[in-house]
PDB file of N, CA, C and O in Angstrom:
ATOM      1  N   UNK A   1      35.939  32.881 133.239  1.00  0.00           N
ATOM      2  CA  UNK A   1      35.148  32.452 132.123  1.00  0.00           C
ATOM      3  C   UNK A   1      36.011  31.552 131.245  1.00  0.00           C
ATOM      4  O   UNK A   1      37.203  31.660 130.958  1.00  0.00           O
ATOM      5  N   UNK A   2      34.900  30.422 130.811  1.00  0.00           N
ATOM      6  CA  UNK A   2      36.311  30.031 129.513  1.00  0.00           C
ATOM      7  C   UNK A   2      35.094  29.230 128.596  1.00  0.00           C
ATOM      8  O   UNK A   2      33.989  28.743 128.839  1.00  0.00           O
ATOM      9  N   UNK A   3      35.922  29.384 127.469  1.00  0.00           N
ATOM     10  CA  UNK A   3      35.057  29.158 126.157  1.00  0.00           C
ATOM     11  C   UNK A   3      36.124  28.340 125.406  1.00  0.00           C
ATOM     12  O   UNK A   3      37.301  28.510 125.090  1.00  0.00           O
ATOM     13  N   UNK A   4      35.026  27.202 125.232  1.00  0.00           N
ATOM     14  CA  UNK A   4      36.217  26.308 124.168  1.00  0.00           C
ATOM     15  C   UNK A   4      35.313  26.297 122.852  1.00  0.00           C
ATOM     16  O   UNK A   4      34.083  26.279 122.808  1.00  0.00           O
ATOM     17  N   UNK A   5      36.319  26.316 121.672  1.00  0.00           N
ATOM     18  CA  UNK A   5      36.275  26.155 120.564  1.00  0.00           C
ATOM     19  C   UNK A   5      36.688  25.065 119.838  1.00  0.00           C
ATOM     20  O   UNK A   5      37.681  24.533 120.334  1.00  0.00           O
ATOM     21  N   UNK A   6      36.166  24.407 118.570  1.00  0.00           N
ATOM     22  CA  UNK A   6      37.095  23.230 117.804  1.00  0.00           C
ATOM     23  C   UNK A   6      36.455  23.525 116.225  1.00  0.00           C
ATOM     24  O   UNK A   6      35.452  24.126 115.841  1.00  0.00           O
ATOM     25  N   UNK A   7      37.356  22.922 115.645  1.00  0.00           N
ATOM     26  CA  UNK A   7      37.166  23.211 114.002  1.00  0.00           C
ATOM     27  C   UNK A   7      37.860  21.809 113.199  1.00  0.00           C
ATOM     28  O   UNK A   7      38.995  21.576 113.613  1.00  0.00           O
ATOM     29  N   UNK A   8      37.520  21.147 112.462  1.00  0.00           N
ATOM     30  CA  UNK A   8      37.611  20.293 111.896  1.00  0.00           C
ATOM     31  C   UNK A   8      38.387  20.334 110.505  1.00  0.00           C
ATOM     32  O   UNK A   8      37.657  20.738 109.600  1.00  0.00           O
ATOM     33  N   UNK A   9      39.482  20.067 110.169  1.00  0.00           N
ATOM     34  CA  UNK A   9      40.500  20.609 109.291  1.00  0.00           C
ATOM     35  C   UNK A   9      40.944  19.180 108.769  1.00  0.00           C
ATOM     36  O   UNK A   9      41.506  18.355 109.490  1.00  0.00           O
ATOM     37  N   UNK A  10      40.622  18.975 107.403  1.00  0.00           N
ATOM     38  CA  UNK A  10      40.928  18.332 106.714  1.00  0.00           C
ATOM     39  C   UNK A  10      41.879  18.094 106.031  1.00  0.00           C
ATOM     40  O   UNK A  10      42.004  18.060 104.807  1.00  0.00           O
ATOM     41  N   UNK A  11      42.800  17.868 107.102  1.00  0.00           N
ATOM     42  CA  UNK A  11      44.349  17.416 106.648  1.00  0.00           C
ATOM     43  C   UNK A  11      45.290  16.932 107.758  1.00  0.00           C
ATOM     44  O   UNK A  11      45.007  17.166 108.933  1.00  0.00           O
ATOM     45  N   UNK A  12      46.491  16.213 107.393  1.00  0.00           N
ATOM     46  CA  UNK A  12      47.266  15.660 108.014  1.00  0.00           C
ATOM     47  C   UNK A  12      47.859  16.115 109.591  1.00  0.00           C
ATOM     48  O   UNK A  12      49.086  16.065 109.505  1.00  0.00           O
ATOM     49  N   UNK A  13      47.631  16.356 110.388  1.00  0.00           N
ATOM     50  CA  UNK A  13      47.676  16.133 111.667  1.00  0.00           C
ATOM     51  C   UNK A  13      49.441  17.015 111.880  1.00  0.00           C
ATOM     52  O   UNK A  13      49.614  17.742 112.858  1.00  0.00           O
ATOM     53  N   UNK A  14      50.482  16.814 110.928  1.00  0.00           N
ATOM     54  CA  UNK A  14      51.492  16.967 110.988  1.00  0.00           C
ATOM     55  C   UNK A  14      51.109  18.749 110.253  1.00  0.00           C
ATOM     56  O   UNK A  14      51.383  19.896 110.607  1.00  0.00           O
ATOM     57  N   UNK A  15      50.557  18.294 109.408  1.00  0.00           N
ATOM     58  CA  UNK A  15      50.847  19.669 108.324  1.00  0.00           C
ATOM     59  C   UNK A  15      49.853  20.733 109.185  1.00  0.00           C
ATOM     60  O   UNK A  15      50.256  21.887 109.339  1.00  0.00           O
ATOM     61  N   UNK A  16      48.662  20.360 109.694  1.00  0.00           N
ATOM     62  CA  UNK A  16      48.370  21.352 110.423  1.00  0.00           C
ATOM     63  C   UNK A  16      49.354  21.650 111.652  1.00  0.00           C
ATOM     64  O   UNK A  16      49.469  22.864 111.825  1.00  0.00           O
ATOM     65  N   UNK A  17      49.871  21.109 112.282  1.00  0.00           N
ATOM     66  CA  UNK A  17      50.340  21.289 113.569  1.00  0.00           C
ATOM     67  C   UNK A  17      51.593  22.343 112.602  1.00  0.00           C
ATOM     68  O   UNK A  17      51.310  23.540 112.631  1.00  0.00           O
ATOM     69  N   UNK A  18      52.505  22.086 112.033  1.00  0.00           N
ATOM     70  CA  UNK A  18      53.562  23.012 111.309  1.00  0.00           C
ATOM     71  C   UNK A  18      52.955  24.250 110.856  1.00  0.00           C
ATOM     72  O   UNK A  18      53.769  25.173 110.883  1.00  0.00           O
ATOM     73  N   UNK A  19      51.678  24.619 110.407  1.00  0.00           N
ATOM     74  CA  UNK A  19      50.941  25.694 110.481  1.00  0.00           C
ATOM     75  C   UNK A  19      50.565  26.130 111.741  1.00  0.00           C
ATOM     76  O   UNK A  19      50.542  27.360 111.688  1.00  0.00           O
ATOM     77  N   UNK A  20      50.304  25.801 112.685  1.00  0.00           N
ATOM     78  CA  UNK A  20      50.128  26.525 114.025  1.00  0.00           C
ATOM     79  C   UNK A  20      51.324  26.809 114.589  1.00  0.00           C
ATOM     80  O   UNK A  20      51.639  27.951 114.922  1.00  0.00           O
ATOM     81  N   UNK A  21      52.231  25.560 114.765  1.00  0.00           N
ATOM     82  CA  UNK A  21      53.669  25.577 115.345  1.00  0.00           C
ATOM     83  C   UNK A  21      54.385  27.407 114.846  1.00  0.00           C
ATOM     84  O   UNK A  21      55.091  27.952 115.694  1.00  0.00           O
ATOM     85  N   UNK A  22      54.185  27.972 113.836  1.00  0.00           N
ATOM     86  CA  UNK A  22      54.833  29.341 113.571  1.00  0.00           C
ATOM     87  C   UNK A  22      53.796  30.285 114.140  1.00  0.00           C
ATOM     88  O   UNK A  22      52.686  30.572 113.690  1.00  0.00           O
ATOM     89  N   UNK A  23      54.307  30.630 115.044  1.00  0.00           N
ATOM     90  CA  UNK A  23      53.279  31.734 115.850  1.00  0.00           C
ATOM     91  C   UNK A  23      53.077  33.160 115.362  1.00  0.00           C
ATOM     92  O   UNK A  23      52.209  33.912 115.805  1.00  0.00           O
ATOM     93  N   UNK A  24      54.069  33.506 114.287  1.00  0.00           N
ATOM     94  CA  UNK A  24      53.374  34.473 113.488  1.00  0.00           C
ATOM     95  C   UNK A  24      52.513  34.356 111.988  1.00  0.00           C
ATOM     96  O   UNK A  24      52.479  35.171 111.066  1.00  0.00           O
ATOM     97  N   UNK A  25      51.973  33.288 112.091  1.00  0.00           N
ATOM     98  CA  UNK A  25      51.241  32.787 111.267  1.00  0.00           C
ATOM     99  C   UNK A  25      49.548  33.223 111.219  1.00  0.00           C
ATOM    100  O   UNK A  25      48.599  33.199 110.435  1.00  0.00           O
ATOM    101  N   UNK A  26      49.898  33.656 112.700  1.00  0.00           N
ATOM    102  CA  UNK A  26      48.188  34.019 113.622  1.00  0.00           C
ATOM    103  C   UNK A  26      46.784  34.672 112.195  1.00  0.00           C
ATOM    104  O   UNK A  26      45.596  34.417 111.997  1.00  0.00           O
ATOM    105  N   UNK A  27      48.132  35.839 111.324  1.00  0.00           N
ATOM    106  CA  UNK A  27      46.782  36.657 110.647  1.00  0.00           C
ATOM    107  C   UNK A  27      46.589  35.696 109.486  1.00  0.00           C
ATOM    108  O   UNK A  27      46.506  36.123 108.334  1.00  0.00           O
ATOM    109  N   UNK A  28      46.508  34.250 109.811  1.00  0.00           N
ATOM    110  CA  UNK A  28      45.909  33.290 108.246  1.00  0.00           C
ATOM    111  C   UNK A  28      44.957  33.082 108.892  1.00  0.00           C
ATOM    112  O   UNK A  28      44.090  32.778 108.072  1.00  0.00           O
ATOM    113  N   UNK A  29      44.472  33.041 110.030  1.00  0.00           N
ATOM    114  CA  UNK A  29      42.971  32.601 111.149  1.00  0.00           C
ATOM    115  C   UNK A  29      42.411  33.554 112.122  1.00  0.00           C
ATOM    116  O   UNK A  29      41.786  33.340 113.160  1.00  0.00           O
ATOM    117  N   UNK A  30      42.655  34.296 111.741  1.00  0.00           N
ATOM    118  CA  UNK A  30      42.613  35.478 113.196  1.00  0.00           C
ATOM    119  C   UNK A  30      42.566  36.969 111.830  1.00  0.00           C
ATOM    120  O   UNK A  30      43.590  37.460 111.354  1.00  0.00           O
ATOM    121  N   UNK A  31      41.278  37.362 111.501  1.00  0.00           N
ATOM    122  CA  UNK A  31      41.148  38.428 110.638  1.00  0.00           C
ATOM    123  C   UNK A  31      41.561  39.898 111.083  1.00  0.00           C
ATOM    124  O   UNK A  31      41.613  40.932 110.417  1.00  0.00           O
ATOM    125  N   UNK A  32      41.872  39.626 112.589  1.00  0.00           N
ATOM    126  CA  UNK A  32      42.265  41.055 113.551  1.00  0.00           C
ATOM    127  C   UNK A  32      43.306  41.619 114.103  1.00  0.00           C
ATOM    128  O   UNK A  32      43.647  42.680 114.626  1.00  0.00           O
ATOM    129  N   UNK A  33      43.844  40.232 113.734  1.00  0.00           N
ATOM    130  CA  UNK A  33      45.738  40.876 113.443  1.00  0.00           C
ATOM    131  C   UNK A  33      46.334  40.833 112.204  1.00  0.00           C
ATOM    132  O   UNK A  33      46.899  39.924 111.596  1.00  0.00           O
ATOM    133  N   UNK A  34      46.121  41.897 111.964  1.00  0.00           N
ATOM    134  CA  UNK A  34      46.988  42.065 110.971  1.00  0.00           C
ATOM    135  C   UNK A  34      48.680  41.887 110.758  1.00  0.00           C
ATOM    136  O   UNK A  34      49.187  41.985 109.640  1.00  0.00           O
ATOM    137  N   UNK A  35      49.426  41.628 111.913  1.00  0.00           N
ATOM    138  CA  UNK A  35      50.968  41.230 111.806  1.00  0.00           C
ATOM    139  C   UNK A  35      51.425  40.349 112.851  1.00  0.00           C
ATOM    140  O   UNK A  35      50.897  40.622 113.929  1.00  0.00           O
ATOM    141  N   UNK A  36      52.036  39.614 112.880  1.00  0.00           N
ATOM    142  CA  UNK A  36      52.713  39.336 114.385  1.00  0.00           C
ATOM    143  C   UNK A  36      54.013  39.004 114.251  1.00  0.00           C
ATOM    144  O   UNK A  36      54.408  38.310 113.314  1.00  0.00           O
ATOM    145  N   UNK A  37      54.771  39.465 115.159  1.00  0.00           N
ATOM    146  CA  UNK A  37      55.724  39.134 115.225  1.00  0.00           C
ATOM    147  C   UNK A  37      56.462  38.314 116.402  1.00  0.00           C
ATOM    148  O   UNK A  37      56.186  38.780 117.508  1.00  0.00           O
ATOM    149  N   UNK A  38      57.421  37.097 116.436  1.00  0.00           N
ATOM    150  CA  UNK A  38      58.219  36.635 117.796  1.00  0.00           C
ATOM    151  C   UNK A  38      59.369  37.091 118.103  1.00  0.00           C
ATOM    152  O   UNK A  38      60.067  37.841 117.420  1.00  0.00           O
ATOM    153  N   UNK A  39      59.635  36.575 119.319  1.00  0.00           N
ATOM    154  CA  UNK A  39      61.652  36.971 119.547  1.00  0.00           C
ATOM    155  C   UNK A  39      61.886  35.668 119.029  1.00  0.00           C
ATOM    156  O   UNK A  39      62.790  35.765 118.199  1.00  0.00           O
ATOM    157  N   UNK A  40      61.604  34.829 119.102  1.00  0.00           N
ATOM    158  CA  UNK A  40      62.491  33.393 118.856  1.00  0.00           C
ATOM    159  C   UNK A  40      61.514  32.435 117.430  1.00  0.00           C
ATOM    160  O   UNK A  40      60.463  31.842 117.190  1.00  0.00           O
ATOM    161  N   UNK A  41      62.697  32.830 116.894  1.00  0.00           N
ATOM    162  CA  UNK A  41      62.269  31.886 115.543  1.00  0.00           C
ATOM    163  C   UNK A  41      61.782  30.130 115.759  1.00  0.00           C
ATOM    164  O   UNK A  41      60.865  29.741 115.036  1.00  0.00           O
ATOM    165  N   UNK A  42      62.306  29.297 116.579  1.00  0.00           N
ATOM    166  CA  UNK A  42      62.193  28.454 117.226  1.00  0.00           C
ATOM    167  C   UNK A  42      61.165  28.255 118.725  1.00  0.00           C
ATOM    168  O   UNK A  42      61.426  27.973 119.894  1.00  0.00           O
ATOM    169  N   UNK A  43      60.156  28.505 118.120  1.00  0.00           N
ATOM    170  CA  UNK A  43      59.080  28.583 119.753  1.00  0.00           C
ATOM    171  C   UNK A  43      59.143  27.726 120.804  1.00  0.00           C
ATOM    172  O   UNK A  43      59.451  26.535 120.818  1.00  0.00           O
ATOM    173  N   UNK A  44      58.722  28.677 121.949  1.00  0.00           N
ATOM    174  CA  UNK A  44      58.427  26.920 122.994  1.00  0.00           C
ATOM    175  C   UNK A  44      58.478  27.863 124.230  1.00  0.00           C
ATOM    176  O   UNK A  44      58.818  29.042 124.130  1.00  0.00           O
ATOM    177  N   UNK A  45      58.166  27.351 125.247  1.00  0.00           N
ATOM    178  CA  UNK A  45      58.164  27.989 126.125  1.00  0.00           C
ATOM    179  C   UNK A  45      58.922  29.204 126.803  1.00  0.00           C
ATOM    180  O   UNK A  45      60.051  29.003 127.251  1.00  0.00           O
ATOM    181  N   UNK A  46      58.313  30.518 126.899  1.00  0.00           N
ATOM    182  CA  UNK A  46      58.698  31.579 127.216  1.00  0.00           C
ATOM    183  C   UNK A  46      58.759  32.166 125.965  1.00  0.00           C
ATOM    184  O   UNK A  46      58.987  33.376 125.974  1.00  0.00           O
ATOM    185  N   UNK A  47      58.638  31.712 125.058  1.00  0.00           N
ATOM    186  CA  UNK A  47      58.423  33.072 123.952  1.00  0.00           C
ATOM    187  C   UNK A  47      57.561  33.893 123.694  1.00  0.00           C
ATOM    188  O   UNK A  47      56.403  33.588 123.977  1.00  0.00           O
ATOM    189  N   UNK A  48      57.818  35.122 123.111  1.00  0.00           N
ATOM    190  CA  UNK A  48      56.690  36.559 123.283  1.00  0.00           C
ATOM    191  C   UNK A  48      56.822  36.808 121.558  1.00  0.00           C
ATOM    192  O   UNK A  48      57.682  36.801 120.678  1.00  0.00           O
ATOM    193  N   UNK A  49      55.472  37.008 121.718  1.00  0.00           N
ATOM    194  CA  UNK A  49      54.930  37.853 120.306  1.00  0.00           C
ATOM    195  C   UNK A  49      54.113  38.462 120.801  1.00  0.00           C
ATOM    196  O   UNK A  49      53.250  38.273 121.658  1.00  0.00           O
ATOM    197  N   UNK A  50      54.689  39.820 119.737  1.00  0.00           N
ATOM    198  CA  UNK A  50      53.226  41.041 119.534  1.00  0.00           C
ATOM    199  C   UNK A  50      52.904  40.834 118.270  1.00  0.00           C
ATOM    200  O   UNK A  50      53.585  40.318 117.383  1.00  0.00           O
ATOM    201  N   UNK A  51      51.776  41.285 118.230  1.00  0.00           N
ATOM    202  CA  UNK A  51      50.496  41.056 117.299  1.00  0.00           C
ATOM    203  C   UNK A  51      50.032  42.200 117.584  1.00  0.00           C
ATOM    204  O   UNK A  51      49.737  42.570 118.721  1.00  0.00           O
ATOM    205  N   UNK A  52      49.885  43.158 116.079  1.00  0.00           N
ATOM    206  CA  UNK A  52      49.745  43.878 115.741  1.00  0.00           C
ATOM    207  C   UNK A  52      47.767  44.031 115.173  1.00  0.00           C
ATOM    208  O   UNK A  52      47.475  43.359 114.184  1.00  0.00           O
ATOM    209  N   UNK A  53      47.014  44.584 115.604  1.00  0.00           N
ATOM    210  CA  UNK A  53      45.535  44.507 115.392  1.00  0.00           C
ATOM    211  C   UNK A  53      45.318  45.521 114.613  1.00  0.00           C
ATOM    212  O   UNK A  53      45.992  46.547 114.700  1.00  0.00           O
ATOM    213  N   UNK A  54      43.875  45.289 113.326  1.00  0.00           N
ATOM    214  CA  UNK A  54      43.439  46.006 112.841  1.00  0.00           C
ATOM    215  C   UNK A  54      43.188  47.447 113.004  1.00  0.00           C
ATOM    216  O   UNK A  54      43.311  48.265 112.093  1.00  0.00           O
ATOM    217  N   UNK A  55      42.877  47.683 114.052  1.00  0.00           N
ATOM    218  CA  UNK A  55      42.485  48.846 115.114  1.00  0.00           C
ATOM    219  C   UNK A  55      43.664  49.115 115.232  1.00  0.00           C
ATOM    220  O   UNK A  55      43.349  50.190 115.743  1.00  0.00           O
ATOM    221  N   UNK A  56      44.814  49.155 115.241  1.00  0.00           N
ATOM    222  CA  UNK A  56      46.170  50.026 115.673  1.00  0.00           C
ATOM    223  C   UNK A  56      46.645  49.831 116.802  1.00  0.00           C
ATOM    224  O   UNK A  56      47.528  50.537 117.289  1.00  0.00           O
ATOM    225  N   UNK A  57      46.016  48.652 117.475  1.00  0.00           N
ATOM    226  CA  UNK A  57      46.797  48.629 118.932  1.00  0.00           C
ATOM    227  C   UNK A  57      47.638  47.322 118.510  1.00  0.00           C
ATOM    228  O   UNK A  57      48.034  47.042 117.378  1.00  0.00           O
ATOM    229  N   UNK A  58      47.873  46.351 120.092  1.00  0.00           N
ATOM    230  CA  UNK A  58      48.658  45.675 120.002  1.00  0.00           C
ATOM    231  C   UNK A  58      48.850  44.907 121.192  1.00  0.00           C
ATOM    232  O   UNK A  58      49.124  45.474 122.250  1.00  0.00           O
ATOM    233  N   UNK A  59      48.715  43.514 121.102  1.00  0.00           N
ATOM    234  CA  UNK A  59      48.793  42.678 122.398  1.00  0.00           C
ATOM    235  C   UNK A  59      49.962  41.908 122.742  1.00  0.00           C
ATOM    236  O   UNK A  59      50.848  41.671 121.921  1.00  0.00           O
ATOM    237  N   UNK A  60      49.978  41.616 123.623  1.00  0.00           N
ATOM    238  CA  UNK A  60      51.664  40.976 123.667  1.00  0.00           C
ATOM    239  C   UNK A  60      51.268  39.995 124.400  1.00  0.00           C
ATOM    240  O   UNK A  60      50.392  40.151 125.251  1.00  0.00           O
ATOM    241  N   UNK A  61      52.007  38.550 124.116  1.00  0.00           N
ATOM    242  CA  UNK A  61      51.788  37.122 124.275  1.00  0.00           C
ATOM    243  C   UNK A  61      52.948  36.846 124.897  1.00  0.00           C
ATOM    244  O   UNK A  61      53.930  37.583 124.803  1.00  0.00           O
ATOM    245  N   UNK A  62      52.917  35.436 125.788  1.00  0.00           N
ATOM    246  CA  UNK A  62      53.854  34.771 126.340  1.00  0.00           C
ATOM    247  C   UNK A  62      52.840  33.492 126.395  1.00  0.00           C
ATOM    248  O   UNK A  62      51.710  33.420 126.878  1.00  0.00           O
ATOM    249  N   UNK A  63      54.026  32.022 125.407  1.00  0.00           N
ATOM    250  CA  UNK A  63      54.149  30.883 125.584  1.00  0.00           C
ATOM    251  C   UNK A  63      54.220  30.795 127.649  1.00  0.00           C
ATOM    252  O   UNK A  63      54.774  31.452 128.531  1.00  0.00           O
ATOM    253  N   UNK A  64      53.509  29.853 127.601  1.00  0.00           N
ATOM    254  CA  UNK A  64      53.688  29.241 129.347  1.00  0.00           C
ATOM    255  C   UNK A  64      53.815  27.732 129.202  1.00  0.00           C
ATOM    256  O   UNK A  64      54.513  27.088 129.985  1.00  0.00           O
ATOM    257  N   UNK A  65      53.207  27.217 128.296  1.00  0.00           N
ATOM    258  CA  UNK A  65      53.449  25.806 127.564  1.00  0.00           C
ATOM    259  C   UNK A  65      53.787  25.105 126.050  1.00  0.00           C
ATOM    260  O   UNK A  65      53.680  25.670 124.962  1.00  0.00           O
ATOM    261  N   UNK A  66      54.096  24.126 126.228  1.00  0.00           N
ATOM    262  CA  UNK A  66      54.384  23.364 124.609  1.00  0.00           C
ATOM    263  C   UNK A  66      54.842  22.406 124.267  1.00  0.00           C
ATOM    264  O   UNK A  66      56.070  22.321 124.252  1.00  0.00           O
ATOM    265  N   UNK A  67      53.972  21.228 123.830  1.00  0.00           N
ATOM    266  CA  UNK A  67      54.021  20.065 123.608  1.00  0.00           C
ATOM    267  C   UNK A  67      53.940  19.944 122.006  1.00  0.00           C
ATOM    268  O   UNK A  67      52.921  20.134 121.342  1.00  0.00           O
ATOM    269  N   UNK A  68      54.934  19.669 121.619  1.00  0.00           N
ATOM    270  CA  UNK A  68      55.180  19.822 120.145  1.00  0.00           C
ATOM    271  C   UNK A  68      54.753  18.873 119.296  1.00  0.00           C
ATOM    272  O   UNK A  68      55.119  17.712 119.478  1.00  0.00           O
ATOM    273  N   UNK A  69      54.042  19.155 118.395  1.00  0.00           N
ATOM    274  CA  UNK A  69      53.215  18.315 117.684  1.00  0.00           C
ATOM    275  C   UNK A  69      52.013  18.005 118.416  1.00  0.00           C
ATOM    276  O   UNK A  69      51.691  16.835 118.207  1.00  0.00           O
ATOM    277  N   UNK A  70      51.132  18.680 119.291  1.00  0.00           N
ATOM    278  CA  UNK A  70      50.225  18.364 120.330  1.00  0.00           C
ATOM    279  C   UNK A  70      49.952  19.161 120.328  1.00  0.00           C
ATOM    280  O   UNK A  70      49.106  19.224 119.436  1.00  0.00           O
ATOM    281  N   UNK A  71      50.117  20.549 121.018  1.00  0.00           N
ATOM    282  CA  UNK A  71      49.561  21.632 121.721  1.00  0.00           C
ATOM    283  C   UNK A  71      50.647  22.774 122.678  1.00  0.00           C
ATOM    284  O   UNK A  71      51.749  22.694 123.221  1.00  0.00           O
ATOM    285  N   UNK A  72      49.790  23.618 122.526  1.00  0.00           N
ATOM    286  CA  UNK A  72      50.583  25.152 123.405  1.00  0.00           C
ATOM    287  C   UNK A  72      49.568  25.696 123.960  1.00  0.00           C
ATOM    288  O   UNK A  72      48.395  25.388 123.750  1.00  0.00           O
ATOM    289  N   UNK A  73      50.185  26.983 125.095  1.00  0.00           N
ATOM    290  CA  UNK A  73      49.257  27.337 125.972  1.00  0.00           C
ATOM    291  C   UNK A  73      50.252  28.976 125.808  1.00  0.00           C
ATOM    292  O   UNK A  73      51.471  29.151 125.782  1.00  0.00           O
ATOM    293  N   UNK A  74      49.382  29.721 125.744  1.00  0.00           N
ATOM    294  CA  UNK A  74      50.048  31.302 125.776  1.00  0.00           C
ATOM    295  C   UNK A  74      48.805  32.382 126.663  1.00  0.00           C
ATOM    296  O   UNK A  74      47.629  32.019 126.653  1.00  0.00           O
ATOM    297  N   UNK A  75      49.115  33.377 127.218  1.00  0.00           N
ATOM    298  CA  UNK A  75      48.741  34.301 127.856  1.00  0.00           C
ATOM    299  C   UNK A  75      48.763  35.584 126.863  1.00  0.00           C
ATOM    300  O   UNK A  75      49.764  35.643 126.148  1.00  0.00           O
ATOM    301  N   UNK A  76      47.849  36.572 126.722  1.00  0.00           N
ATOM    302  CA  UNK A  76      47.812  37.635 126.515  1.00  0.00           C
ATOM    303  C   UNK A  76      47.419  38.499 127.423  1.00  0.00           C
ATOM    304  O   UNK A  76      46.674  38.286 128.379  1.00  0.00           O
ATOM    305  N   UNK A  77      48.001  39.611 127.065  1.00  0.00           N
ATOM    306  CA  UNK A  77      48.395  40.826 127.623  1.00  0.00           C
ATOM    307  C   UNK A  77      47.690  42.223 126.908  1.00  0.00           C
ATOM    308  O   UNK A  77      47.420  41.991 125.730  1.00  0.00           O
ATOM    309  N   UNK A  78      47.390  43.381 127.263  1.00  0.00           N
ATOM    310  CA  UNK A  78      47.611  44.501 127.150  1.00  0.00           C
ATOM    311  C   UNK A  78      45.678  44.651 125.882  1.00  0.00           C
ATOM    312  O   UNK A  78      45.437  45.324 124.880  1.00  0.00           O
ATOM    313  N   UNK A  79      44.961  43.827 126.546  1.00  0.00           N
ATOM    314  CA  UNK A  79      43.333  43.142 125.952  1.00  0.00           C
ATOM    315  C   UNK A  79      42.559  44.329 126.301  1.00  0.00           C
ATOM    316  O   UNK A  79      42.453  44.733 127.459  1.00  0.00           O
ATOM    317  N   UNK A  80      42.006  44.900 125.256  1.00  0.00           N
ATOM    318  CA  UNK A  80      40.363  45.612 125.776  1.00  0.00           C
ATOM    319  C   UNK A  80      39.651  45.267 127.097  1.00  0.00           C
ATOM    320  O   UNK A  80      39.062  44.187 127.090  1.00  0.00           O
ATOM    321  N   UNK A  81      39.614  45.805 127.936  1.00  0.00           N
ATOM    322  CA  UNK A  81      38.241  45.400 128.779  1.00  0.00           C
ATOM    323  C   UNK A  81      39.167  44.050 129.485  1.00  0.00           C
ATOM    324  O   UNK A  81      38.334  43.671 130.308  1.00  0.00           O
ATOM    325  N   UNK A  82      40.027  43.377 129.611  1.00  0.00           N
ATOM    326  CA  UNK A  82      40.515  42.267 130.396  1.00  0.00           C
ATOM    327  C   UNK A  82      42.078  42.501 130.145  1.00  0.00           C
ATOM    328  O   UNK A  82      42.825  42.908 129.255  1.00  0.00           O
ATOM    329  N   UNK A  83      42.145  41.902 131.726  1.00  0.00           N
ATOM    330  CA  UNK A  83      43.528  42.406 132.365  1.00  0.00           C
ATOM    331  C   UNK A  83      44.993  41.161 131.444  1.00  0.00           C
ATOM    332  O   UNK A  83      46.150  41.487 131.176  1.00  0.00           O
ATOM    333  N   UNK A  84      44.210  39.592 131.153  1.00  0.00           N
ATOM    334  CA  UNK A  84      44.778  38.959 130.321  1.00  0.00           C
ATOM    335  C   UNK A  84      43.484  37.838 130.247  1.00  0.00           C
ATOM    336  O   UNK A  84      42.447  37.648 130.882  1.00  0.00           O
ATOM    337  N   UNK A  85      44.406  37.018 128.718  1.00  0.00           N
ATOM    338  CA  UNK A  85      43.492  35.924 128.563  1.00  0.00           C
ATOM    339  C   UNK A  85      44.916  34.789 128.295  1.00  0.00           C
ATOM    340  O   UNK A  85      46.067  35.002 127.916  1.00  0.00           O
ATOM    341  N   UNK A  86      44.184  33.538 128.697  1.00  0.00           N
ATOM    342  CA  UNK A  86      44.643  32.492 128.075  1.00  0.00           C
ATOM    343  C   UNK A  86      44.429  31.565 127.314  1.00  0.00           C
ATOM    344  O   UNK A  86      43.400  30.939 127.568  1.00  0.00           O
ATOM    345  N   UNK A  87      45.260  31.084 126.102  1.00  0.00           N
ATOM    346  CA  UNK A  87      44.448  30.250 125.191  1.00  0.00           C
ATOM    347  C   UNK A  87      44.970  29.110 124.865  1.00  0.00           C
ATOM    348  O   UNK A  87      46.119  29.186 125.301  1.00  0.00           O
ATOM    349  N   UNK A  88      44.845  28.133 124.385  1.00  0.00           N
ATOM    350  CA  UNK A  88      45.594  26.851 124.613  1.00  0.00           C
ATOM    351  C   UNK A  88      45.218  26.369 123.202  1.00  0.00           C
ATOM    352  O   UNK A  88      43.991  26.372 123.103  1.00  0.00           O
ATOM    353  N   UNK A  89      45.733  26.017 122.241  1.00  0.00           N
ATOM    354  CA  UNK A  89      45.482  25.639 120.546  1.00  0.00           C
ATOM    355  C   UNK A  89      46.095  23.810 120.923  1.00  0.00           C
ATOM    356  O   UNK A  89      46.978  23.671 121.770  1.00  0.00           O
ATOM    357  N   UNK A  90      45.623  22.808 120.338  1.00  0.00           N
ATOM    358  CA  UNK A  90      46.275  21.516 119.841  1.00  0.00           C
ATOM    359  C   UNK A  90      44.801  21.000 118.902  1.00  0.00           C
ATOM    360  O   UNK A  90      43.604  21.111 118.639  1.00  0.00           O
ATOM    361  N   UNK A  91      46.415  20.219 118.663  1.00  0.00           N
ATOM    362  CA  UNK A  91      45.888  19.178 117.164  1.00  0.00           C
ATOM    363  C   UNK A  91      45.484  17.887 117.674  1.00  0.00           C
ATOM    364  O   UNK A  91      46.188  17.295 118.491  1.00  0.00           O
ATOM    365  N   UNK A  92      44.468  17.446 117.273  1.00  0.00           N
ATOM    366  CA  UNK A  92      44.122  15.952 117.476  1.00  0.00           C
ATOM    367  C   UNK A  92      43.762  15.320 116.237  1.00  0.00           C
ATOM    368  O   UNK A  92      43.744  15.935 115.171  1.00  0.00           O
ATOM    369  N   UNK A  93      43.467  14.066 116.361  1.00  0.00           N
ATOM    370  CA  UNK A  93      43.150  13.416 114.981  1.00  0.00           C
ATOM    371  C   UNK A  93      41.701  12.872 115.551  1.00  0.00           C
ATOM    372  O   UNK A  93      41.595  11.821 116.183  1.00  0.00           O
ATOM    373  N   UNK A  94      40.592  13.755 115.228  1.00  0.00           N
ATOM    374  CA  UNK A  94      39.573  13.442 115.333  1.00  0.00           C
ATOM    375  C   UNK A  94      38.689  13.539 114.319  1.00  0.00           C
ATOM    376  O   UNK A  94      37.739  12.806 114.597  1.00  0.00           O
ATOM    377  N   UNK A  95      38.511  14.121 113.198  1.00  0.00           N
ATOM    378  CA  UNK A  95      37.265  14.556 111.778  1.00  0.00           C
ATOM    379  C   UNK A  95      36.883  13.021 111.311  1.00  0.00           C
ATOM    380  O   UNK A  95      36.085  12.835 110.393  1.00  0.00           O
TER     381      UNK A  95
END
């Protein structure tokens, strides 16, 4: 299955991408984690964060891609009802 999403953000292309670029940033857009944390302060491929959910559980992520200032691609782990998901976030200059 795959489901794409887009949202239209009214601002500089740079300043959003530096808001996504920190991957524990997740609970400013994502109302269901409440924490996340990385191993590597510096992201990019192969890095893991858990993310801590409302509900008390907890999923664990791995970067598989990352084009900086563009886009990333990460896998989750340890999902309700699915064995993993993958999700892929970038910035374009389209609004």
């Amino acid at each position: 299955m795959k489901i794409t999403m887009s949202v239209c953000i009214r601002a500089p292309k740079s300043q959003v991408w530096k808001v996504l670029a920190d991957v524990e940033n997740i609970p400013l857009w994502s109302s269901a984690v409440v924490s996340a944390k990385a191993d590597d302060k510096k992201p990019g491929i192969g890095t893991k964060r858990t993310c801590r959910l409302s509900n008390q559980s907890a999923i664990f992520e791995e970067w598989t891609d990352w084009n900086e200032n563009e886009s990333y691609t990460y896998r989750g782990f340890n999902l309700t009802l699915i064995e993993s998901a993958q999700n892929t976030w970038s910035v374009k200059k389209r609004c």
